[in-house]
MILO-305691 format. One record per residue: residue number from 1; residue in three letters; x, z, y of N, C-alpha, C in turn. Coordinates in Angstrom, 3 decimals. Layout:
N
  pos  code        nX        nZ        nY       caX       caZ       caY        cX        cZ        cY
  NUM   Ala         X         Z         Y         X         Z         Y         X         Z         Y
...
# end
This chain:
296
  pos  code        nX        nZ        nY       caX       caZ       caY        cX        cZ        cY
    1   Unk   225.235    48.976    64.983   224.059    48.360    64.384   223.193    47.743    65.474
    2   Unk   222.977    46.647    65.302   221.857    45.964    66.039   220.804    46.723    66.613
    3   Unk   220.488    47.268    67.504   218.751    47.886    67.944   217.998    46.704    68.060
    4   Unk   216.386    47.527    68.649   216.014    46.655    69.181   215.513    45.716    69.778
    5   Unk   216.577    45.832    71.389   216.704    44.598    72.038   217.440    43.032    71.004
    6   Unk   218.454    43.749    70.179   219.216    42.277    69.540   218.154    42.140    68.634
    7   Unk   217.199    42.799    67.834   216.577    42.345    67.038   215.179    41.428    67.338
    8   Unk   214.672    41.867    68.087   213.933    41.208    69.469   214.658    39.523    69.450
    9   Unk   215.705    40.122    69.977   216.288    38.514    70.711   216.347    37.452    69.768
   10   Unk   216.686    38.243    68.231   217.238    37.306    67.051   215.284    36.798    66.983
   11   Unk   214.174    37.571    66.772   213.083    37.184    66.455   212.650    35.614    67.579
   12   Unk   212.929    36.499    68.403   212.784    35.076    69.167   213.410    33.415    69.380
   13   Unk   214.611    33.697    68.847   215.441    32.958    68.719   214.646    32.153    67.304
   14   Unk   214.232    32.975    66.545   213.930    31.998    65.018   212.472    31.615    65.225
   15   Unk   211.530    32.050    65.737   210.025    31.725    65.947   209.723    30.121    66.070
   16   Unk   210.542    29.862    66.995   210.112    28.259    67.310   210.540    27.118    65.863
   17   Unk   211.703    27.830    65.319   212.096    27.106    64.148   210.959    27.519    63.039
   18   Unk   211.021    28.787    62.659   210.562    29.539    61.405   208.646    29.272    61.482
   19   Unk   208.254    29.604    62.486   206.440    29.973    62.698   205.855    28.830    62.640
   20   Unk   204.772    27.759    61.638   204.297    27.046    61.156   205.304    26.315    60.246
   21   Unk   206.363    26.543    60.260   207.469    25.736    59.220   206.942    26.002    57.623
   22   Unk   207.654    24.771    56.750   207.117    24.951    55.295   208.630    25.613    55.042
   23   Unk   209.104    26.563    54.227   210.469    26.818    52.781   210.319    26.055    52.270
   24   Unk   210.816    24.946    52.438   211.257    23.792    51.406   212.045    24.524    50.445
   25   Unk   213.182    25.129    50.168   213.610    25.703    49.348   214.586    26.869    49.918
   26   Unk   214.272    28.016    49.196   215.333    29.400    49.719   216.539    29.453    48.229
   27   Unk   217.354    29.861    49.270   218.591    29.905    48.312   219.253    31.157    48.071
   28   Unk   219.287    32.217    47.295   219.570    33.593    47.605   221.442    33.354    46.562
   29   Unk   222.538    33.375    47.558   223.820    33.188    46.856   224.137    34.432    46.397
   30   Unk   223.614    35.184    45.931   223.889    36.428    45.176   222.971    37.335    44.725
   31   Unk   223.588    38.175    44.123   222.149    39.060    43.609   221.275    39.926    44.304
   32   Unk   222.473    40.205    45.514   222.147    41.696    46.261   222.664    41.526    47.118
   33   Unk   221.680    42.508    48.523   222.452    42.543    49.741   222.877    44.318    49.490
   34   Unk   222.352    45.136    50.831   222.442    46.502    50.494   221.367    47.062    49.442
   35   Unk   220.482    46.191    48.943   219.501    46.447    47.703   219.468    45.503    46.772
   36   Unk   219.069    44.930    45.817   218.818    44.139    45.387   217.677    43.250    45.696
   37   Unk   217.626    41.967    45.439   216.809    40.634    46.226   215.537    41.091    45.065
   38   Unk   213.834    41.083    45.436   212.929    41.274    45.032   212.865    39.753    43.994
   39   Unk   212.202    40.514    42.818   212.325    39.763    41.631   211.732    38.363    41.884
   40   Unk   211.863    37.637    41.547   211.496    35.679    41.936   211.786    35.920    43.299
   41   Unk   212.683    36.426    43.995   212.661    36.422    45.445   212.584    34.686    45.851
   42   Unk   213.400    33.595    45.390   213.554    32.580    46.054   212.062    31.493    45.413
   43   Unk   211.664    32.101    44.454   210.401    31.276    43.555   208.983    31.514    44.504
   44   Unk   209.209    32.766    44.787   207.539    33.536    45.611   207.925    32.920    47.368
   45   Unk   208.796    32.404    47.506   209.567    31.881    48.748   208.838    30.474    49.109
   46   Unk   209.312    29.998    48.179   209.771    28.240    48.268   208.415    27.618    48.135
   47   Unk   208.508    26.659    49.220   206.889    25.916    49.092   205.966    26.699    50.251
   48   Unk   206.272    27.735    50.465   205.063    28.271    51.344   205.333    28.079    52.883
   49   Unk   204.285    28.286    53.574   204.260    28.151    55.150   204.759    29.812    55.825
   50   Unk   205.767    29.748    56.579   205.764    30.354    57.888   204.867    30.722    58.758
   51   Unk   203.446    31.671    58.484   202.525    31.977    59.598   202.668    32.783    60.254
   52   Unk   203.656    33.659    60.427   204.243    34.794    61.356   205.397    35.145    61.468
   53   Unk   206.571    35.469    62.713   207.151    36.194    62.461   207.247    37.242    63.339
   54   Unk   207.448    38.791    63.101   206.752    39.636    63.758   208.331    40.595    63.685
   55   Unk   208.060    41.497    64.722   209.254    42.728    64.685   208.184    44.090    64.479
   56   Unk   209.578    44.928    64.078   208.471    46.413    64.208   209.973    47.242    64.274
   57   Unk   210.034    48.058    65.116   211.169    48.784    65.413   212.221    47.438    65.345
   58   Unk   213.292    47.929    64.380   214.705    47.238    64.079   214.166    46.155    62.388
   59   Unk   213.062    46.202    62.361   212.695    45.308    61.284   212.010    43.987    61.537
   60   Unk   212.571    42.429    60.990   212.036    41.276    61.260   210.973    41.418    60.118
   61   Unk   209.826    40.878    60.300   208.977    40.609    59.606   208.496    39.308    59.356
   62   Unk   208.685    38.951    58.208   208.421    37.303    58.054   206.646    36.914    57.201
   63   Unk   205.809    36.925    57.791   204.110    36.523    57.074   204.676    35.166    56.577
   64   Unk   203.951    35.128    55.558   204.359    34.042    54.347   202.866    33.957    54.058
   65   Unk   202.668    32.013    53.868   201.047    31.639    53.343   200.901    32.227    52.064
   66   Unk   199.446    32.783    51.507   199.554    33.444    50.196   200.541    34.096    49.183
   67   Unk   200.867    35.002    50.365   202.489    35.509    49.840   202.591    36.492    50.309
   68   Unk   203.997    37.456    49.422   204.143    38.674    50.482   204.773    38.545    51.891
   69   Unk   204.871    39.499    52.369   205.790    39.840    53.861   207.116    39.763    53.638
   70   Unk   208.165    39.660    54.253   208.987    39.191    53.841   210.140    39.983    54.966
   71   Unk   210.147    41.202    54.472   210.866    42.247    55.668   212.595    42.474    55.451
   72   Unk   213.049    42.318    56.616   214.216    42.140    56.995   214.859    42.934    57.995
   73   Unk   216.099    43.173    57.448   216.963    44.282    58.160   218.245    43.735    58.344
   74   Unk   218.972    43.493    59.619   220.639    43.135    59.850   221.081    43.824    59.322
   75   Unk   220.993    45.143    58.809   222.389    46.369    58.714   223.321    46.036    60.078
   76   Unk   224.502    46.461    59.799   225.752    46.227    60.517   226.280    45.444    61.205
   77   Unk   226.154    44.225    60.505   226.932    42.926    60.613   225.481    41.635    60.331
   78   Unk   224.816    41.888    59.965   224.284    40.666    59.952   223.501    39.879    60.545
   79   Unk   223.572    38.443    60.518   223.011    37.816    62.221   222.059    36.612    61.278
   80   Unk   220.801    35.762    62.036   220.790    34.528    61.491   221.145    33.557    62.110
   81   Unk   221.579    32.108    61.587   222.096    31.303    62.552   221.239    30.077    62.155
   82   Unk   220.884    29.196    62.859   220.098    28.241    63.086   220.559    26.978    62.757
   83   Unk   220.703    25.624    62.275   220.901    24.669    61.960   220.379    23.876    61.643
   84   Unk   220.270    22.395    63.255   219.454    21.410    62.975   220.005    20.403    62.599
   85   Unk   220.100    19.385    61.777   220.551    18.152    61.088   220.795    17.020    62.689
   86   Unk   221.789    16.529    62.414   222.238    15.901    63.490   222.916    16.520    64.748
   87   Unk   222.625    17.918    64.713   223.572    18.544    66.267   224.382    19.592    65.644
   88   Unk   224.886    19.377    66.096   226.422    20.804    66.128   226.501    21.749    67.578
   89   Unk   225.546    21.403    68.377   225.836    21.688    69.697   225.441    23.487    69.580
   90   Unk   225.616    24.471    70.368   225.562    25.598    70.216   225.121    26.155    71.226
   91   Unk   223.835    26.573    71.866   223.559    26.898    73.341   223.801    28.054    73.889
   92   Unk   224.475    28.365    74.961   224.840    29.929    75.229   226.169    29.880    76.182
   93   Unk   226.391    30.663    76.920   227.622    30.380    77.862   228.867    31.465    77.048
   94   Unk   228.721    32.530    75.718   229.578    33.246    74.947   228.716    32.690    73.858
   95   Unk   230.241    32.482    72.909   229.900    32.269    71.485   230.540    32.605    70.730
   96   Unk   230.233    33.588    68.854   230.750    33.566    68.028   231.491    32.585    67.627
   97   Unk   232.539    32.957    67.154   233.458    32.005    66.209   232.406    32.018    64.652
   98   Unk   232.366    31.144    64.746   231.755    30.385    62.983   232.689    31.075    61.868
   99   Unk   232.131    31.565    60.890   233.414    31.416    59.644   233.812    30.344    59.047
  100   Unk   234.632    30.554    58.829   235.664    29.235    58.644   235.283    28.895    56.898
  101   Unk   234.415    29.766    56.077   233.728    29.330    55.105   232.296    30.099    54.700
  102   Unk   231.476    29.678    54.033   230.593    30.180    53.964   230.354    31.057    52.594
  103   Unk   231.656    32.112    52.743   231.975    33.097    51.851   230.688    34.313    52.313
  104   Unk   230.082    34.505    53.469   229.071    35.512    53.566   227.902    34.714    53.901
  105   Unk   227.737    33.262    53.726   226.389    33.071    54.224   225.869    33.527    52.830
  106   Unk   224.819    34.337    52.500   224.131    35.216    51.326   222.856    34.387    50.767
  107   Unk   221.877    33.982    52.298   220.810    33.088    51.901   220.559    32.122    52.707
  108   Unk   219.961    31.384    52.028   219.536    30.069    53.387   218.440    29.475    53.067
  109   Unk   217.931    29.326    53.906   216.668    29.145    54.474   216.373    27.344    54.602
  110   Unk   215.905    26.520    53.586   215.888    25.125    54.219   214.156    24.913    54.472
  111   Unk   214.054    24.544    55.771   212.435    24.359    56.273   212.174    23.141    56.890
  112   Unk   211.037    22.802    56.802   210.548    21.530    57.403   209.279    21.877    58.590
  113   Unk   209.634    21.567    59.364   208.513    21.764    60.466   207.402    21.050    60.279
  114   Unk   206.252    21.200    60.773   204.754    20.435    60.548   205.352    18.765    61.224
  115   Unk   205.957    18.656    62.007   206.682    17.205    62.183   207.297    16.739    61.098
  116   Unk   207.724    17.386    60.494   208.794    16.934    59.306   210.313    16.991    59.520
  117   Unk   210.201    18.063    60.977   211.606    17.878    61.032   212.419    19.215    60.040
  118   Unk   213.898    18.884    59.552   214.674    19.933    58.640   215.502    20.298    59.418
  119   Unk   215.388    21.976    58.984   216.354    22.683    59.701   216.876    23.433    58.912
  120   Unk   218.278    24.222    58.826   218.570    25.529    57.970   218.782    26.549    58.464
  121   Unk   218.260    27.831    58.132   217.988    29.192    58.863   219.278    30.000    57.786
  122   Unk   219.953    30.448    57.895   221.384    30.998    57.190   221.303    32.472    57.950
  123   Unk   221.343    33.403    56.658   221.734    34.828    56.801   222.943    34.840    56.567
  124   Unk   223.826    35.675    57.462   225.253    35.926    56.783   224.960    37.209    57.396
  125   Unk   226.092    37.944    56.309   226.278    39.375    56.591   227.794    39.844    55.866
  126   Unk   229.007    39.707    56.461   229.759    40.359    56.118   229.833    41.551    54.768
  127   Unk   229.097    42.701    56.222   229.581    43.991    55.222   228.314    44.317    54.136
  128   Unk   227.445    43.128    54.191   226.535    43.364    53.063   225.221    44.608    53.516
  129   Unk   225.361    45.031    54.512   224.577    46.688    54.677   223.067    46.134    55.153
  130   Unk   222.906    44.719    55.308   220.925    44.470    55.314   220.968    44.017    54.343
  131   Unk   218.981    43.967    54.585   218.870    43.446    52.920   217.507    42.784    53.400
  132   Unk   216.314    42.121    52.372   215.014    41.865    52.546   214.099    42.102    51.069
  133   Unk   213.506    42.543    52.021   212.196    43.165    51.042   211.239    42.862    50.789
  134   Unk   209.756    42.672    49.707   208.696    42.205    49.885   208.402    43.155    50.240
  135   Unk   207.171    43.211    51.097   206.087    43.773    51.376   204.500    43.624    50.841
  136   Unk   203.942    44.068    49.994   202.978    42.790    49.024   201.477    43.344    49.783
  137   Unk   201.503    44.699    50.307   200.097    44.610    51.252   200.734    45.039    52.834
  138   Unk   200.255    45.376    53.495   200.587    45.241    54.954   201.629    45.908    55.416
  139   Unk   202.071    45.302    56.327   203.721    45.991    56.046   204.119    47.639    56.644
  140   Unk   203.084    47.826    57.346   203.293    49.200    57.991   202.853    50.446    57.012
  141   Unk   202.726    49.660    55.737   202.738    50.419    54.569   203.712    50.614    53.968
  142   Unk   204.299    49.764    53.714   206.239    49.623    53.074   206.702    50.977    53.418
  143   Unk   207.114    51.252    52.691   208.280    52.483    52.710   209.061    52.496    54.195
  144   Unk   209.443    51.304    54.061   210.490    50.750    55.191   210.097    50.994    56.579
  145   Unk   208.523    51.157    56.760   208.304    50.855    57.703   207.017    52.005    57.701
  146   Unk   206.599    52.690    57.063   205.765    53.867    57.008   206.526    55.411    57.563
  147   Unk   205.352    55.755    58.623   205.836    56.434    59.193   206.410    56.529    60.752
  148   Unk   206.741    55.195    60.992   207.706    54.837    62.217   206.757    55.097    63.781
  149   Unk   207.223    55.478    64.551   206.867    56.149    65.932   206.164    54.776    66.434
  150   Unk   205.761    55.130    67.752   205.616    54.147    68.786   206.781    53.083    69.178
  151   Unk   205.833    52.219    69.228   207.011    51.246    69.787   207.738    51.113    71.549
  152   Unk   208.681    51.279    72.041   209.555    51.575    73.255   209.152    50.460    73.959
  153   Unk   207.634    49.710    74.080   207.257    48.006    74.371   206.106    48.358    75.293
  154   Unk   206.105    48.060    76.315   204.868    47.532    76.732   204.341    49.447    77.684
  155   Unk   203.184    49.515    77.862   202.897    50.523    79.104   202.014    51.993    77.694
  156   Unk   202.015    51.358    76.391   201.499    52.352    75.630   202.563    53.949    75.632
  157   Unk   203.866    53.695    76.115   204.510    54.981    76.250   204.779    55.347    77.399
  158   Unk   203.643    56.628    78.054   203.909    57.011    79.299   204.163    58.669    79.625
  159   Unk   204.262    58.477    80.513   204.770    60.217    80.623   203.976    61.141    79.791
  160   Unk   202.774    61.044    79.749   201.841    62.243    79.257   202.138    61.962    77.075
  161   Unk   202.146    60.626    76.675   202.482    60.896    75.309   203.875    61.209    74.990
  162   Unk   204.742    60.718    76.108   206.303    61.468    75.668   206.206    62.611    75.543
  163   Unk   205.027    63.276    76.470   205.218    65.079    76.845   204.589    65.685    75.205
  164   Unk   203.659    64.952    75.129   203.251    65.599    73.386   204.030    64.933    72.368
  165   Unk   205.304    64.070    72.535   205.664    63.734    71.381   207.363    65.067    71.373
  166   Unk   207.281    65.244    72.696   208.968    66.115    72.947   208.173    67.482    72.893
  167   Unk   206.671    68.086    72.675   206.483    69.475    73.147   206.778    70.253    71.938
  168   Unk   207.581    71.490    72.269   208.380    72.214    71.565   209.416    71.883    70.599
  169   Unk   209.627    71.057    70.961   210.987    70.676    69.879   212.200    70.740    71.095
  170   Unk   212.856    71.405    70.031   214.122    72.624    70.641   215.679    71.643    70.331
  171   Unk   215.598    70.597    69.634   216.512    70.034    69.667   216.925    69.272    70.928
  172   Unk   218.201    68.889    70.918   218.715    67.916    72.337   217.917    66.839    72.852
  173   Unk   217.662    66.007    73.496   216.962    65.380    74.145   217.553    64.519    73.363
  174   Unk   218.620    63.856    73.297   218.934    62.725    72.826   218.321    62.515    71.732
  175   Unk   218.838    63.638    70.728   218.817    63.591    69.584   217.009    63.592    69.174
  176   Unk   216.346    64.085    70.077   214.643    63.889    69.860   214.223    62.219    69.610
  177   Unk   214.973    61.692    71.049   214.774    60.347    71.089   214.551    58.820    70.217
  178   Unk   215.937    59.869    69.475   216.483    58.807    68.153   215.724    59.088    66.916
  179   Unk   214.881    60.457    67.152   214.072    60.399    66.065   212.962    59.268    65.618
  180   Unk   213.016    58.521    64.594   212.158    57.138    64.989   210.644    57.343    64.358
  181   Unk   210.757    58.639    63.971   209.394    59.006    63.603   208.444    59.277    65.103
  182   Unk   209.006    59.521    66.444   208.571    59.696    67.377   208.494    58.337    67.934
  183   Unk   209.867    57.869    68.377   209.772    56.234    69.109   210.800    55.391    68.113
  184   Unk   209.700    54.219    67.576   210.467    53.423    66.634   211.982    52.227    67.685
  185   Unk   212.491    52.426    67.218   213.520    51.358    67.508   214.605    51.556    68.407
  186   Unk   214.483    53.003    69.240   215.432    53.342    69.883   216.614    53.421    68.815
  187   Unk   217.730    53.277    69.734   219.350    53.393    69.416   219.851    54.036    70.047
  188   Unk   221.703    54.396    69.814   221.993    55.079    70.769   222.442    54.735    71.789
  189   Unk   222.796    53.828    72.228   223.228    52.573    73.379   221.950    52.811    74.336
  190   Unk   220.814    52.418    73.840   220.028    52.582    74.740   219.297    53.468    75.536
  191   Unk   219.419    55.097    74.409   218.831    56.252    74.883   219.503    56.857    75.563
  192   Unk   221.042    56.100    75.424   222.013    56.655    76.799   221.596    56.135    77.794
  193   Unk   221.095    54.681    78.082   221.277    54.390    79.213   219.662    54.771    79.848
  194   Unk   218.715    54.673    78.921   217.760    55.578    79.702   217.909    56.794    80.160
  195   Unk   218.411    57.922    79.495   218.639    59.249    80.104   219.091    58.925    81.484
  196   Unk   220.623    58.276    81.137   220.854    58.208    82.937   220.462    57.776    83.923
  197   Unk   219.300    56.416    83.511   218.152    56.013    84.337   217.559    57.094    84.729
  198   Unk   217.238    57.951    84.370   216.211    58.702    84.593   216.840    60.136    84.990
  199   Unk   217.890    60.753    85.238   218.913    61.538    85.593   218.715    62.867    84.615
  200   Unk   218.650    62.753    83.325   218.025    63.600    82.276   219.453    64.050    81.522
  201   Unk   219.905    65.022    81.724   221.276    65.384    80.150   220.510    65.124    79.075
  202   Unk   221.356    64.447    77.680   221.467    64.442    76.833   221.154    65.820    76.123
  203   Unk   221.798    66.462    76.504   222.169    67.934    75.946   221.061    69.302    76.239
  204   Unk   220.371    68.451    77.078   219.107    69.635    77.552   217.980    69.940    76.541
  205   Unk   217.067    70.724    76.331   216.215    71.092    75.190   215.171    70.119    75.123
  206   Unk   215.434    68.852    74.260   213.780    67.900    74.836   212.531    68.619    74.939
  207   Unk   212.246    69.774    74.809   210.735    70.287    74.993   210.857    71.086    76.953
  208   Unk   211.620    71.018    76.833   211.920    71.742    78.519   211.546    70.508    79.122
  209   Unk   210.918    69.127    78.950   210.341    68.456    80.290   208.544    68.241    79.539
  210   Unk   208.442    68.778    78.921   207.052    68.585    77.900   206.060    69.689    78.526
  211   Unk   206.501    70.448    79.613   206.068    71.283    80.013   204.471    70.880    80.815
  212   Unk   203.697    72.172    81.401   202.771    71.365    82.192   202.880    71.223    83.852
  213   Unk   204.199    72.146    84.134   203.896    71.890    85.535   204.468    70.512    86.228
  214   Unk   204.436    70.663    87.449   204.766    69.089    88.214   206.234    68.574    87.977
  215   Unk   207.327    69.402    87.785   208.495    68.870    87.444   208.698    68.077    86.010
  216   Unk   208.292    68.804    85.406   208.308    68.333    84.005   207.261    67.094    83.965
  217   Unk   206.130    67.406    84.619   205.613    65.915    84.165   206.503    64.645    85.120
  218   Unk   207.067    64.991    85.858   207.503    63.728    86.553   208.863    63.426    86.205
  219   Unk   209.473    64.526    85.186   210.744    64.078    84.541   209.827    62.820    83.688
  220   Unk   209.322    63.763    83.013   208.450    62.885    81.615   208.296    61.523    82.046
  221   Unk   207.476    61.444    83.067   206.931    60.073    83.642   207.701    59.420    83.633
  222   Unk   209.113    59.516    84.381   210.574    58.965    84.455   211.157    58.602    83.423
  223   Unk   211.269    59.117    82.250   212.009    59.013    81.116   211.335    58.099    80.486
  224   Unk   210.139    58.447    80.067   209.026    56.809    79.637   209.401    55.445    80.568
  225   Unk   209.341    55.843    81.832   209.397    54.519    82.232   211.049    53.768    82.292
  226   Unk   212.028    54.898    82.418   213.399    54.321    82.199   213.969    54.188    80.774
  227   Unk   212.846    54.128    79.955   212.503    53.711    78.325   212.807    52.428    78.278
  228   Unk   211.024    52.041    78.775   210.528    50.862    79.089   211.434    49.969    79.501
  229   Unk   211.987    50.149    80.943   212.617    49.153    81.447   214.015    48.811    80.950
  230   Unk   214.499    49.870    80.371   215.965    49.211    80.022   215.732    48.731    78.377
  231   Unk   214.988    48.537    77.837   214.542    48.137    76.838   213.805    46.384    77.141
  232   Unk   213.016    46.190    78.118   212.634    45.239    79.167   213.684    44.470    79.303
  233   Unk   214.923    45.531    80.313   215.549    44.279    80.406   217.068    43.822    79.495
  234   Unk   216.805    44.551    78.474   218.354    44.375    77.658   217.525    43.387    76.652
  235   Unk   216.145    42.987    76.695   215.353    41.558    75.867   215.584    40.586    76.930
  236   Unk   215.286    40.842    78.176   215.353    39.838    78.979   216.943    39.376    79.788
  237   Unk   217.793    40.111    78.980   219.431    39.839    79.140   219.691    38.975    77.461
  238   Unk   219.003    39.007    76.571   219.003    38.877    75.472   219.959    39.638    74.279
  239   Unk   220.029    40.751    74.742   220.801    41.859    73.676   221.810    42.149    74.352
  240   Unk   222.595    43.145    73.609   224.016    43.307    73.422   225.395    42.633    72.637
  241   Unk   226.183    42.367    72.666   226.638    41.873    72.063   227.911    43.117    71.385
  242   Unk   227.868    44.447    70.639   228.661    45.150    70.179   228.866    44.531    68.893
  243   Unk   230.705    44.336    68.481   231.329    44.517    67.497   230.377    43.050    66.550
  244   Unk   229.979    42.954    66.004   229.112    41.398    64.803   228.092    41.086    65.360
  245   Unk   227.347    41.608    66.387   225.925    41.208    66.537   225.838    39.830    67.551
  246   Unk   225.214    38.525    66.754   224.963    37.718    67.209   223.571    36.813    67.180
  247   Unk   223.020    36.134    68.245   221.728    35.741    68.579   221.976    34.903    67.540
  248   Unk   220.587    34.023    67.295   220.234    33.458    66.139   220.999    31.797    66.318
  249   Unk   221.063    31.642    67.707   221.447    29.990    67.948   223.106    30.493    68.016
  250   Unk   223.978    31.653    68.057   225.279    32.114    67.789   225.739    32.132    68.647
  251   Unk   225.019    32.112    69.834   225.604    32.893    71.336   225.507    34.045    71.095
  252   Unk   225.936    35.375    72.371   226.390    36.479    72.235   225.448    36.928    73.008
  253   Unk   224.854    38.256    73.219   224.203    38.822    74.740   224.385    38.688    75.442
  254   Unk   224.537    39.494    76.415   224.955    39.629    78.187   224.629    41.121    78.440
  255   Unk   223.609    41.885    78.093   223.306    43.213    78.331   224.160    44.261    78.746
  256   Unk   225.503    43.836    77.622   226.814    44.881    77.657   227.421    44.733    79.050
  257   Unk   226.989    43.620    79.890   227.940    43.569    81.049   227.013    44.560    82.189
  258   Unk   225.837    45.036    81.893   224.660    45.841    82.774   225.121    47.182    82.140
  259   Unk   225.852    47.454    81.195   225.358    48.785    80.814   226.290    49.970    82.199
  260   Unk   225.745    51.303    82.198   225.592    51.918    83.598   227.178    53.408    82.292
  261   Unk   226.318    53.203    81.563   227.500    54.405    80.659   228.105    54.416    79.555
  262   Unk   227.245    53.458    78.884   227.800    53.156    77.249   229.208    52.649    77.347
  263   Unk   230.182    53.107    76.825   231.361    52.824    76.327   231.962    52.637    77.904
  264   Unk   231.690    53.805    78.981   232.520    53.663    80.379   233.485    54.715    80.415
  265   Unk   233.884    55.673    79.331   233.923    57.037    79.497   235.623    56.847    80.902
  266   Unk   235.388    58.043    81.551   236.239    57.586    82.586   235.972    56.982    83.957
  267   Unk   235.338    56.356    83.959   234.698    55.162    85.101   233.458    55.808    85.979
  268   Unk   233.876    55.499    87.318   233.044    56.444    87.999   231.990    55.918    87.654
  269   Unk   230.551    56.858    87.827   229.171    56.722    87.517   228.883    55.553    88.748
  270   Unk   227.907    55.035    88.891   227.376    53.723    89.758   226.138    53.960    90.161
  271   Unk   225.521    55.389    90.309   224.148    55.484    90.701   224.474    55.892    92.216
  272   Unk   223.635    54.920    93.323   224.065    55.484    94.670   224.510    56.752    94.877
  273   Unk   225.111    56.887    95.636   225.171    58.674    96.081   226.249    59.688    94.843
  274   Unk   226.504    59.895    93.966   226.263    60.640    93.148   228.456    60.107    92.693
  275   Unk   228.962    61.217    92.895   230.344    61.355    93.038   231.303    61.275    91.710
  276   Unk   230.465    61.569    90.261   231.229    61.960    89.310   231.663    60.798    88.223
  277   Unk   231.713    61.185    87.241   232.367    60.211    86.386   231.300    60.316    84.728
  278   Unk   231.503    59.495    84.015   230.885    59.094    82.889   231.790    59.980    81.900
  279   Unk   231.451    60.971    81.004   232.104    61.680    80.239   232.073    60.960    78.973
  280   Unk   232.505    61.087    78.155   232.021    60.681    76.323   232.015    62.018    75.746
  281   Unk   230.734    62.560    74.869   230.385    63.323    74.203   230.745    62.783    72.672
  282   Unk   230.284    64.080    71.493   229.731    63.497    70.565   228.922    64.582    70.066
  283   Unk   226.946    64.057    69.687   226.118    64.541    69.557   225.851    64.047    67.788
  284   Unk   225.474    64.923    66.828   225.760    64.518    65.574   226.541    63.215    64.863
  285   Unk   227.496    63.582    65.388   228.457    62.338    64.687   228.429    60.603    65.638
  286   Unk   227.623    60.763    66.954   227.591    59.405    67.277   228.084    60.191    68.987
  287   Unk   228.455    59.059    69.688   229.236    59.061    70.852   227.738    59.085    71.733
  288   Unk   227.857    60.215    72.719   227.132    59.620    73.607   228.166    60.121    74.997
  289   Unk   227.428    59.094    75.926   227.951    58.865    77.568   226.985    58.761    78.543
  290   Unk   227.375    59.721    79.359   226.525    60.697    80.406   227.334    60.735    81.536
  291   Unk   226.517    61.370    82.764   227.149    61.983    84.208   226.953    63.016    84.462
  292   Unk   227.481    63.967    84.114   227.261    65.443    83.873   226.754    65.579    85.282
  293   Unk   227.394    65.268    86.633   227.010    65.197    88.239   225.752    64.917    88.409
  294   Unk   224.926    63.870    87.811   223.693    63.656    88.091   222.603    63.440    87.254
  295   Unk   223.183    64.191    85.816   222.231    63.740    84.808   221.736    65.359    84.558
  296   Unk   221.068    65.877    84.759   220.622    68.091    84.572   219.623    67.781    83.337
# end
């Protein structure tokens, strides 16, 4: 599933098209994605302006003029792809193969920019597992989105709120991480590769660095900030590219070629100094990859 850095990348990718643009007309080719399409979904659509588009964890958020929110989820497989009238050209040095019909494009998006220029914004999704939702008052009210942790962005998560968000909770570190009621948008791709940023097991009690003396706060400190940065820079690599996930113009990431453990199992570890090898676990049903040598 997309985290997100790809969801990030896809937001950015559509902003310059989507943000002051009019819906000339939305086209929903079916009834349902993994939910069903909100009632007049393409009627409460069409005609209105593009005044925002916003992320929150792994959710796109689309502000619509006198309208609801317009919240969006990839699931599995699903990407948007961009299309301007007159170019075929595709920017990116890796690229998806196109489908060869537009048996999963689901909705499409036709917009006119305040120039007047037309473009088409196309959801496809294979295995069907996103969907979009209204949101009719603010969206951090939505079901969807009520509840959700801090965001993994910017200098608001630092050692001292990790230490009260991990204190006494007896579960694995990892598994704290991914809780998104604590930090919205982590995945597991990425909370691997922070742990090993930060030389932290997976498997250790997340409340054992929540502690008050000097070790624990300077694990803490560490783990926030090897949050931050590999989150930093897997936006500023522009995603991952695992298994369907593709940027909005239908190039691929680059991130996967930085990663330090995800999917190395076998392969010696790459942190100076440090002799051992990348194991593969599995922590409730999902793979994680560690250096047992330098990760305590």
């Amino acid at each position: 599933m997309p985290e997100l850095p790809e969801v990030e990348t896809v937001r950015r990718g559509l902003q310059p098209v989507l943000e002051g643009a009019r819906l000339v007309n939305v086209e929903a080719r079916r009834p349902d994605l993994r939910f069903p399409f909100p009632e007049r979904f393409s009627e409460r659509l069409a005609g209105k302006t593009v005044t925002a588009l916003g992320r929150r964890a792994k959710y796109l958020t689309m502000h619509i003029e006198d309208g609801p929110v317009l919240i969006c989820h990839l699931g599995m497989s699903g990407s948007f792809r961009v299309e301007t009238a007159g170019s075929s050209d595709i920017p990116g040095t890796f690229h998806h193969e196109r489908p060869k019909s537009a048996a999963h494009d689901h909705v499409v998006f036709d917009v006119a920019s305040p120039k007047g220029e037309r473009s088409r914004v196309i959801f496809n999704d294979p295995r069907r597992f996103g969907f979009m939702l209204f949101a009719e008052g603010a969206p951090d009210t939505h079901p969807m989105l009520a509840g959700l942790g801090i965001e993994p962005t910017g200098n608001a998560l630092d050692g001292p709120l990790l230490a009260a968000l991990l204190k006494g909770r007896r579960s694995p570190l990892k598994a704290a991480l991914l809780d998104q009621r604590l930090i919205a948008g982590l995945g597991n791709i990425y909370v691997s590769e922070a742990l090993w940023r930060a030389g932290l097991s997976p498997l250790r009690e997340a409340g054992t660095i929540a502690g008050s003396g000097k070790k624990a706060k300077q694990q803490c400190e560490r783990l926030a900030e090897s949050i931050r940065s590999v989150i930093a820079d897997a936006i500023a690599a522009g995603g991952s590219s695992l298994r369907d996930y593709v940027q909005a113009d239908g190039s691929l990431g680059y991130f996967q070629h930085s990663f330090a453990v995800y999917d190395r199992e076998g392969q010696p570890c790459s942190k100076p100094g440090c002799s051992g090898h990348i194991e593969r676990i599995v922590q409730s049903g999902r793979s994680t990859f560690y250096c047992r040598t330098c990760q305590r």
